[in-house]
C-alpha positions as CSV (number, residue, x, y, z in Angstrom):
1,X,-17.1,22.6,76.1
2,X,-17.0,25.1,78.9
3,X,-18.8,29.0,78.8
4,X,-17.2,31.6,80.4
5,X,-19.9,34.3,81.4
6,X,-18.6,37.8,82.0
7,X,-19.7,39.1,85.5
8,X,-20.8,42.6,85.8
9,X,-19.4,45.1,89.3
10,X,-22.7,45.6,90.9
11,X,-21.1,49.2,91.1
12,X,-21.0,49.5,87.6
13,X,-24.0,51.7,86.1
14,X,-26.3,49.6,83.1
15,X,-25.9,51.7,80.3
16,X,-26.9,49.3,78.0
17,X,-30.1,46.8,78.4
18,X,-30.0,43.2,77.2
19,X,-33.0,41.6,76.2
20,X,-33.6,38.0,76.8
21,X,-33.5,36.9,72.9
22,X,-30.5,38.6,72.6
23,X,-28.7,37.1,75.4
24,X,-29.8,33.8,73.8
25,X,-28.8,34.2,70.9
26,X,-25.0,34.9,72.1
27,X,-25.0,32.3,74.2
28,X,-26.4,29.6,71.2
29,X,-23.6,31.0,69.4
30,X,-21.0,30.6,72.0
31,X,-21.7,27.7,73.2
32,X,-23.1,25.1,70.8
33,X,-20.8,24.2,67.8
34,X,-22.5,21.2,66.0
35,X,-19.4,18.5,64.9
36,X,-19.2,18.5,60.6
37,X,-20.6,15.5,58.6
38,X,-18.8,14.4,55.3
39,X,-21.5,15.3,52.6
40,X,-23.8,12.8,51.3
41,X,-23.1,10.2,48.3
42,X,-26.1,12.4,46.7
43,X,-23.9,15.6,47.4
44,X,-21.0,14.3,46.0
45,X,-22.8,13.1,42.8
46,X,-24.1,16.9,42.3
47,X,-20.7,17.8,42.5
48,X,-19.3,15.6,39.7
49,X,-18.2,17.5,36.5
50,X,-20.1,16.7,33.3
51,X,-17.8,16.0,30.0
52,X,-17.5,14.5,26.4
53,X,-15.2,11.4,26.8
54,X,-14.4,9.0,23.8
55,X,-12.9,5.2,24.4
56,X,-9.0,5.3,23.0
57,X,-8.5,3.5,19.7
58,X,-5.6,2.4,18.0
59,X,-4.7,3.5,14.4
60,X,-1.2,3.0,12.7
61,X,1.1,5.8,11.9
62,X,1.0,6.5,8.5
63,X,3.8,8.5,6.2
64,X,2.9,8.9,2.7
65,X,5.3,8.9,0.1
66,X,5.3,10.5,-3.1
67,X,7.3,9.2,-6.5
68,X,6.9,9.8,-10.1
69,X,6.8,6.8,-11.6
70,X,6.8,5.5,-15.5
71,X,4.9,2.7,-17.1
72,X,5.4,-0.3,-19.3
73,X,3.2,-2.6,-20.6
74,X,2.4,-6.0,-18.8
75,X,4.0,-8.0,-22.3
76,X,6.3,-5.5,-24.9
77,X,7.9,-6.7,-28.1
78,X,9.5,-4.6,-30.7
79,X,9.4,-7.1,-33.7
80,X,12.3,-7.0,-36.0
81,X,12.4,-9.3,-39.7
82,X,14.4,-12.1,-38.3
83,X,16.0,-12.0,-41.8
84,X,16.2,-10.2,-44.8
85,X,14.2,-9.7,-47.8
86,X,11.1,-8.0,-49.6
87,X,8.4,-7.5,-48.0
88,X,5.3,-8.5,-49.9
89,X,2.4,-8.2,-47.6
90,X,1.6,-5.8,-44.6
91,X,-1.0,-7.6,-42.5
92,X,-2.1,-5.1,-39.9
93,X,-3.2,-1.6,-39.3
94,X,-1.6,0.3,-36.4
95,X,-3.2,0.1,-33.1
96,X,-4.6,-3.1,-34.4
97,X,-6.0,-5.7,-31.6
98,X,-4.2,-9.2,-32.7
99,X,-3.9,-12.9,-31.3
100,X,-0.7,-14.7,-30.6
101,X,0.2,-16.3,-33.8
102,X,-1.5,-14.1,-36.8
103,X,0.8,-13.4,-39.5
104,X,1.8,-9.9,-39.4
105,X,4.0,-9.5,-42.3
106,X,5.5,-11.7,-45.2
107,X,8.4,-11.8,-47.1
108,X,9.2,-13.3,-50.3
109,X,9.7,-17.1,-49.8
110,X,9.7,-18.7,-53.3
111,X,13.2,-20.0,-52.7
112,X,13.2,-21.2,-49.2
113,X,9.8,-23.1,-50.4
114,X,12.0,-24.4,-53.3
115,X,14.9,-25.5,-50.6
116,X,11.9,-27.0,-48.4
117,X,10.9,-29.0,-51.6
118,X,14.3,-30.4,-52.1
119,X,15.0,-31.5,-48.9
120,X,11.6,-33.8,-48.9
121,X,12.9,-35.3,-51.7
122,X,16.8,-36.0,-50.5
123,X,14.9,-37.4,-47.3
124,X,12.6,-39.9,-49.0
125,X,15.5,-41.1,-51.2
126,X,17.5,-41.2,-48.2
127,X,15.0,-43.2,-46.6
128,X,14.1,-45.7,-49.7
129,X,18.5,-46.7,-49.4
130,X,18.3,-47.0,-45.6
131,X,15.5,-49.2,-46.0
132,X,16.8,-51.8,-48.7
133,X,20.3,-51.6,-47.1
134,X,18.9,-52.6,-43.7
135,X,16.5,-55.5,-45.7
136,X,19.7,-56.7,-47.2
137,X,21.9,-57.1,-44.0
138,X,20.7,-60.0,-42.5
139,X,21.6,-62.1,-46.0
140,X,25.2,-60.5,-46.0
141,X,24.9,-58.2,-48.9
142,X,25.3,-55.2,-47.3
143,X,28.4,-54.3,-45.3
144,X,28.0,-52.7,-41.9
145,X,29.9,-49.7,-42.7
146,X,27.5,-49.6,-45.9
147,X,24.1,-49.7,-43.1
148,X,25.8,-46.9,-41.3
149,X,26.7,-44.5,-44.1
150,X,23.2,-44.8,-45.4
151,X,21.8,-44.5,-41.4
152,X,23.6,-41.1,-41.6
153,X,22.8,-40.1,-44.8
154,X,19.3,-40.4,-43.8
155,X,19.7,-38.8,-40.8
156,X,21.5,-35.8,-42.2
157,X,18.4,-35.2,-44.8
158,X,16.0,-35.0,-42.2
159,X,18.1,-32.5,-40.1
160,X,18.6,-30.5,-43.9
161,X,14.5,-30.8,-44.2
162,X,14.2,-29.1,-40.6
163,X,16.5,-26.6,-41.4
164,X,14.9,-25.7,-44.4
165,X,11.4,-25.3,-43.3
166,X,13.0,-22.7,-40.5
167,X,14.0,-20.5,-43.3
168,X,10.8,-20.8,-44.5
169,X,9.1,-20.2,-41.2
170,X,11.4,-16.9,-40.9
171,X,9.6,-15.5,-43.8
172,X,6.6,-14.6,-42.1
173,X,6.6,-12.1,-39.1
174,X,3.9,-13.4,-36.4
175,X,2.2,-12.3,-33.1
176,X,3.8,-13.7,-30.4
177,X,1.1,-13.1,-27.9
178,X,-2.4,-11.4,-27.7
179,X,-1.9,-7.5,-27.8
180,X,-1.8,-4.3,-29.9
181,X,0.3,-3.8,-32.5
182,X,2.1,-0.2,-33.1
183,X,2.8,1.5,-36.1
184,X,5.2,0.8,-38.8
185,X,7.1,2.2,-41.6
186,X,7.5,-0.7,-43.6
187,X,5.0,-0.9,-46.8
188,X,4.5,-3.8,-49.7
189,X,7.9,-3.6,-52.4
190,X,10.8,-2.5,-49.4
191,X,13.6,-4.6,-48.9
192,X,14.2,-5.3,-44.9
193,X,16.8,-6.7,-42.9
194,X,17.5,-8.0,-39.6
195,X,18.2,-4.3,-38.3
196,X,14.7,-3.0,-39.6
197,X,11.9,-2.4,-36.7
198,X,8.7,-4.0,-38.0
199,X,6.2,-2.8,-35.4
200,X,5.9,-2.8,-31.7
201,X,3.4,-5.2,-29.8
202,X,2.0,-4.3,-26.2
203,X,-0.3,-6.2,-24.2
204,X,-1.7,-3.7,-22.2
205,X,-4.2,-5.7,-19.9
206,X,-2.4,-4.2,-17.3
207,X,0.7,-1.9,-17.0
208,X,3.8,-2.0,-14.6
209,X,5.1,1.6,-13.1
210,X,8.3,1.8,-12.2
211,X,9.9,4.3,-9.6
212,X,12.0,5.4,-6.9
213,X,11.5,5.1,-3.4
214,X,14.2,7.1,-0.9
215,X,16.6,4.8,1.1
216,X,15.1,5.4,4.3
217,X,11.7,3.4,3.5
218,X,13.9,0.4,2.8
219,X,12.1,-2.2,4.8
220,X,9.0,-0.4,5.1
221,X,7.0,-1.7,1.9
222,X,6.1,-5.2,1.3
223,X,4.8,-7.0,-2.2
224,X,1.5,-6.9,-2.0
225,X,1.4,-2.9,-0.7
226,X,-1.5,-1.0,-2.1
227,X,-0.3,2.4,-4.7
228,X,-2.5,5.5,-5.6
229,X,-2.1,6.1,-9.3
230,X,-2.8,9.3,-10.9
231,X,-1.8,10.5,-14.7
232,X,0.1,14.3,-14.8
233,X,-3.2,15.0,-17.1
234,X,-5.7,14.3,-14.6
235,X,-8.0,13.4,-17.3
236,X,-7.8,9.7,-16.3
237,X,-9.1,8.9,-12.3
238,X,-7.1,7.3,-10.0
239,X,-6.6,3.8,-9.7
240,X,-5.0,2.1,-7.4
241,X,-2.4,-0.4,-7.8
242,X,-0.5,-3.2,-6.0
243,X,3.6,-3.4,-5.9
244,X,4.5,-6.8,-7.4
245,X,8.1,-6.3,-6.6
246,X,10.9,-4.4,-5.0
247,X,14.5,-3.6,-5.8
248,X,17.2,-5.3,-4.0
249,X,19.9,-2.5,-4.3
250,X,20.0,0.4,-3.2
251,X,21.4,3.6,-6.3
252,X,24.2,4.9,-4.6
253,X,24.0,8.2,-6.5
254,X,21.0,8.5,-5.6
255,X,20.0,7.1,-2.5
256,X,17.4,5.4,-3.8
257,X,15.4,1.8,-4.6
258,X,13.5,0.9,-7.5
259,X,9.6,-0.6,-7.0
260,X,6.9,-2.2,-9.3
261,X,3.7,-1.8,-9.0
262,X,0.9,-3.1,-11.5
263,X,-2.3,-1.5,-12.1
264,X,-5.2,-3.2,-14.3
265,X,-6.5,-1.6,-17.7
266,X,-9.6,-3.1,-18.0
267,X,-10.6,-0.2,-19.6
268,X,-8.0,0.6,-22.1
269,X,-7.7,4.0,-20.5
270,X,-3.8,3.4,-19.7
271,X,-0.9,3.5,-22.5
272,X,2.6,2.2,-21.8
273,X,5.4,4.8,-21.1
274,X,3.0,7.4,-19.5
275,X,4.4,9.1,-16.2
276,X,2.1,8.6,-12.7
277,X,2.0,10.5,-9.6
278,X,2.6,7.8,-7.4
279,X,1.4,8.0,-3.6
280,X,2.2,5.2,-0.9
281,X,0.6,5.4,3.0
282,X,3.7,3.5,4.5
283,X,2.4,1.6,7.6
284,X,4.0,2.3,10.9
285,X,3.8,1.8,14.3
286,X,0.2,1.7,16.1
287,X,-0.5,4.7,18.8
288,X,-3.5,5.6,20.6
289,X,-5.7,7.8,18.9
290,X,-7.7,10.7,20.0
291,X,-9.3,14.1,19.1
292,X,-7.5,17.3,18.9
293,X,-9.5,18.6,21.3
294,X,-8.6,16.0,24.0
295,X,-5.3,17.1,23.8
296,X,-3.6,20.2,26.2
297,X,-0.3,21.5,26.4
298,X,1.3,22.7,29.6
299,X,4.8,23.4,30.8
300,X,5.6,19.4,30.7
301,X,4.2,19.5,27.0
302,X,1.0,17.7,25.7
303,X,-1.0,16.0,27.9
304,X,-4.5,14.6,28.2
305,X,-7.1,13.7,31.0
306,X,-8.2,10.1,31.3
307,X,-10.6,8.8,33.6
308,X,-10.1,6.2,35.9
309,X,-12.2,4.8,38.8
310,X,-14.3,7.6,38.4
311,X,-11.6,10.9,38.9
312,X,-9.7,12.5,36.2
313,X,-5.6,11.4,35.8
314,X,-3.5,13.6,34.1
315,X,-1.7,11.2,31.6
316,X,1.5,13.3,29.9
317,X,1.9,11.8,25.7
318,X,3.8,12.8,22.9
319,X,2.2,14.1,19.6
320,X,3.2,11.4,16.8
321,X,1.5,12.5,13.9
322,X,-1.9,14.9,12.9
323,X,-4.5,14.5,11.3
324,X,-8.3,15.7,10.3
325,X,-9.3,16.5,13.3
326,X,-7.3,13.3,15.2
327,X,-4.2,13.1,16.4
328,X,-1.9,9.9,17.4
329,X,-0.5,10.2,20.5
330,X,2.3,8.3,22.3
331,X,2.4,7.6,25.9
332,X,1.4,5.1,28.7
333,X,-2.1,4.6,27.4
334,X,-4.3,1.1,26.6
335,X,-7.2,0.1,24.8
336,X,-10.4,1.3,26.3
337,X,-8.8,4.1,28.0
338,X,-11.5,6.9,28.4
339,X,-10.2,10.4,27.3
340,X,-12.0,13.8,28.0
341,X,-12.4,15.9,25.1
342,X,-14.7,18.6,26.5
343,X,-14.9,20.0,29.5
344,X,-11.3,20.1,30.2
345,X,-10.9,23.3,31.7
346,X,-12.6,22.4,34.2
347,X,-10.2,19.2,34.8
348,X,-7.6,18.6,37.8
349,X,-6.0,15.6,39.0
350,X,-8.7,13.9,41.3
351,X,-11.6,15.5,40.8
352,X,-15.0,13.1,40.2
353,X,-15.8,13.1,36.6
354,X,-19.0,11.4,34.6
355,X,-19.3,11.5,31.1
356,X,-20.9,10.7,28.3
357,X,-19.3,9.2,25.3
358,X,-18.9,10.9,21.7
359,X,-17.5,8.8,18.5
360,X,-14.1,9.6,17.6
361,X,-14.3,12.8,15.7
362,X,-12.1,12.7,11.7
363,X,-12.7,9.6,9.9
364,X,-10.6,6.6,10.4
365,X,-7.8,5.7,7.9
366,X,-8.2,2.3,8.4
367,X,-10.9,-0.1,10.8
368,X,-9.6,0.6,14.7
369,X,-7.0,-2.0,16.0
370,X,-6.7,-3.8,19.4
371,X,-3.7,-3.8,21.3
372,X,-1.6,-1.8,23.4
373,X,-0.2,1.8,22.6
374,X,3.1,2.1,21.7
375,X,5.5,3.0,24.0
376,X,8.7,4.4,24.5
377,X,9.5,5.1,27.6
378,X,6.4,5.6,30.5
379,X,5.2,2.0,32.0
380,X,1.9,1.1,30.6
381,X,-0.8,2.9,32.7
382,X,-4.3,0.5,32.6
383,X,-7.6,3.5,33.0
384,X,-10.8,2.0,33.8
């Protein structure tokens, strides 16, 4: 680089007197311009920005439906006298635990044990004739037509005999499983018939709830799905139960399908025909998850900051779904992604970025999944 020094007309009068640190001075800064150096790697580490990062996770969406739904028990019965007659013992109290098989009620059977009685004896003397007759045929005595009236004869007693001790057996009124038996008008002396309700039975080990799910979760729940339970009351806690089966039609009045689900009783807490507040977390689709405060909104929409190779990358998503203090987020994001969640106002594409890593703030609906976000329509973007 060349100086240029100003020369002064010997003619022209010194008004003004430059000393010699002056002069230097002006000619240090005129003439020496040291070339620039690009900072050190310890400058540019003092001029990283310090934030709160988390590592994406992956959580499914989750939708929950509500139903009221209305219980049965696991085995009902209502027990009707399978004939008629007067009653002449009660057997139970109501709400009365009983075994399969215990006698409930009685009717008067002195006749059928008479017509029991009678048929014995036409079978045994139906038996003695077959007997000789079938001794006798070999020697000729006996006509064949003779051996096969008696055959019949014999047969028929035995079928008269069954048919007998069924009348008999339709006298008594039994358990036909383990439950509780309900309460009953009947008393000692009435006369009942085949249209008379006896009692109810219920075993009420555990219940099945019944109720309606909207069309548009067709396909959604699966056998096996976990239910929330709660009685109108509120008296009883919830318990959860696990839907045992679906309906295969839809209602077309009203755009709905029936489920099952069954809930234990262990505790006898539970009655058939009670109503339930019924809540379902449907499953959906898994998205990255992060916390609210990870997540800005410009003039694009939402977006976060990841962190890749170092420098902060402006990644645009779309909010799925909210939650306490989380939110699901869909765009090109992928496990172990590093999202800022503080300090990003002070964030721009590029700029250096360390961290330190917080745990994702809310609590978890379910244990974080591997995989890949889902996508609809960016390329998959892979942050370090």
């Amino acid at each position: 680089m060349s100086c240029i020094f100003p020369q002064y007309n010997q003619g022209m009068k010194k008004t003004v007197l430059v000393t010699v640190a002056s002069v230097s001075l002006l000619l240090a800064a005129a003439c020496s311009e040291a070339p620039k150096s690009a900072p050190s790697a310890q400058a540019r580490a003092g001029n990283e920005v310090r934030v709160i990062a988390e590592v994406l996770q992956f959580e499914r969406e989750r939708t929950r439906v509500e139903a009221v739904g209305t219980s049965r028990a696991r085995l009902s019965a209502e027990l009707y006298a399978p004939t008629s007659g007067e009653v002449v013992s009660v057997n139970f109290e109501p709400g009365q635990a009983v075994k399969a098989g215990d006698v409930l009620l009685e009717l008067d059977s002195r006749e059928e044990k008479l017509a029991v009685r009678v048929a014995e004896l036409r079978l045994e003397d139906a038996d003695r004739l077959y007997d000789r007759y079938t001794r006798s045929a070999d020697s000729g005595a006996v006509l064949p037509t003779a051996l096969d009236a008696a055959r019949t004869a014999a047969e028929t007693a035995r079928v008269e005999l069954d048919r007998a001790r069924i009348a008999l057996a339709d006298r008594t009124i039994e358990a036909v499983f383990d439950g509780y038996v309900g309460s009953t008008d009947v008393d000692p002396g009435d006369r009942v018939n085949t249209d008379t309700l006896i009692t109810t039975l219920d075993d009420r080990s555990s219940l099945f709830v019944s109720f309606d799910i909207p069309e548009a979760f067709i396909g959604e729940l699966a056998v096996g799905n976990e239910v929330q339970l709660e009685t109108w009351s509120g008296k009883v806690p919830v318990v959860a139960g696990e839907i045992v089966d679906i309906g295969s039609r839809i209602d077309p009045q009203s755009r709905t399908f029936v489920a099952r689900a069954r809930v234990r009783n262990d505790n006898d807490a539970l009655r058939p025909g009670m109503s339930f507040r019924v809540r379902i977390d449907v499953q959906g689709e898994l998205y990255g998850v992060v916390s609210e405060t990870g997540v800005q909104w410009g003039a694009d929409g939402a977006y976060v900051w990841a962190i890749m190779n170092g420098a902060a990358v402006k990644v645009p998503v779309q909010i799925v779904q909210r939650r306490e203090g989380r939110v699901l987020v869909d765009g090109p994001l992928a496990e172990g992604n590093i999202i800022v969640v503080e300090g990003t106002q002070r964030m721009r594409d590029g700029i250096a970025v360390s961290y330190d890593v917080q745990r994702l703030a809310g609590k978890p609906d379910m244990e974080p999944i591997s995989g890949t976000a889902h996508v609809t329509s960016s390329p998959l973007v892979v942050l370090d």
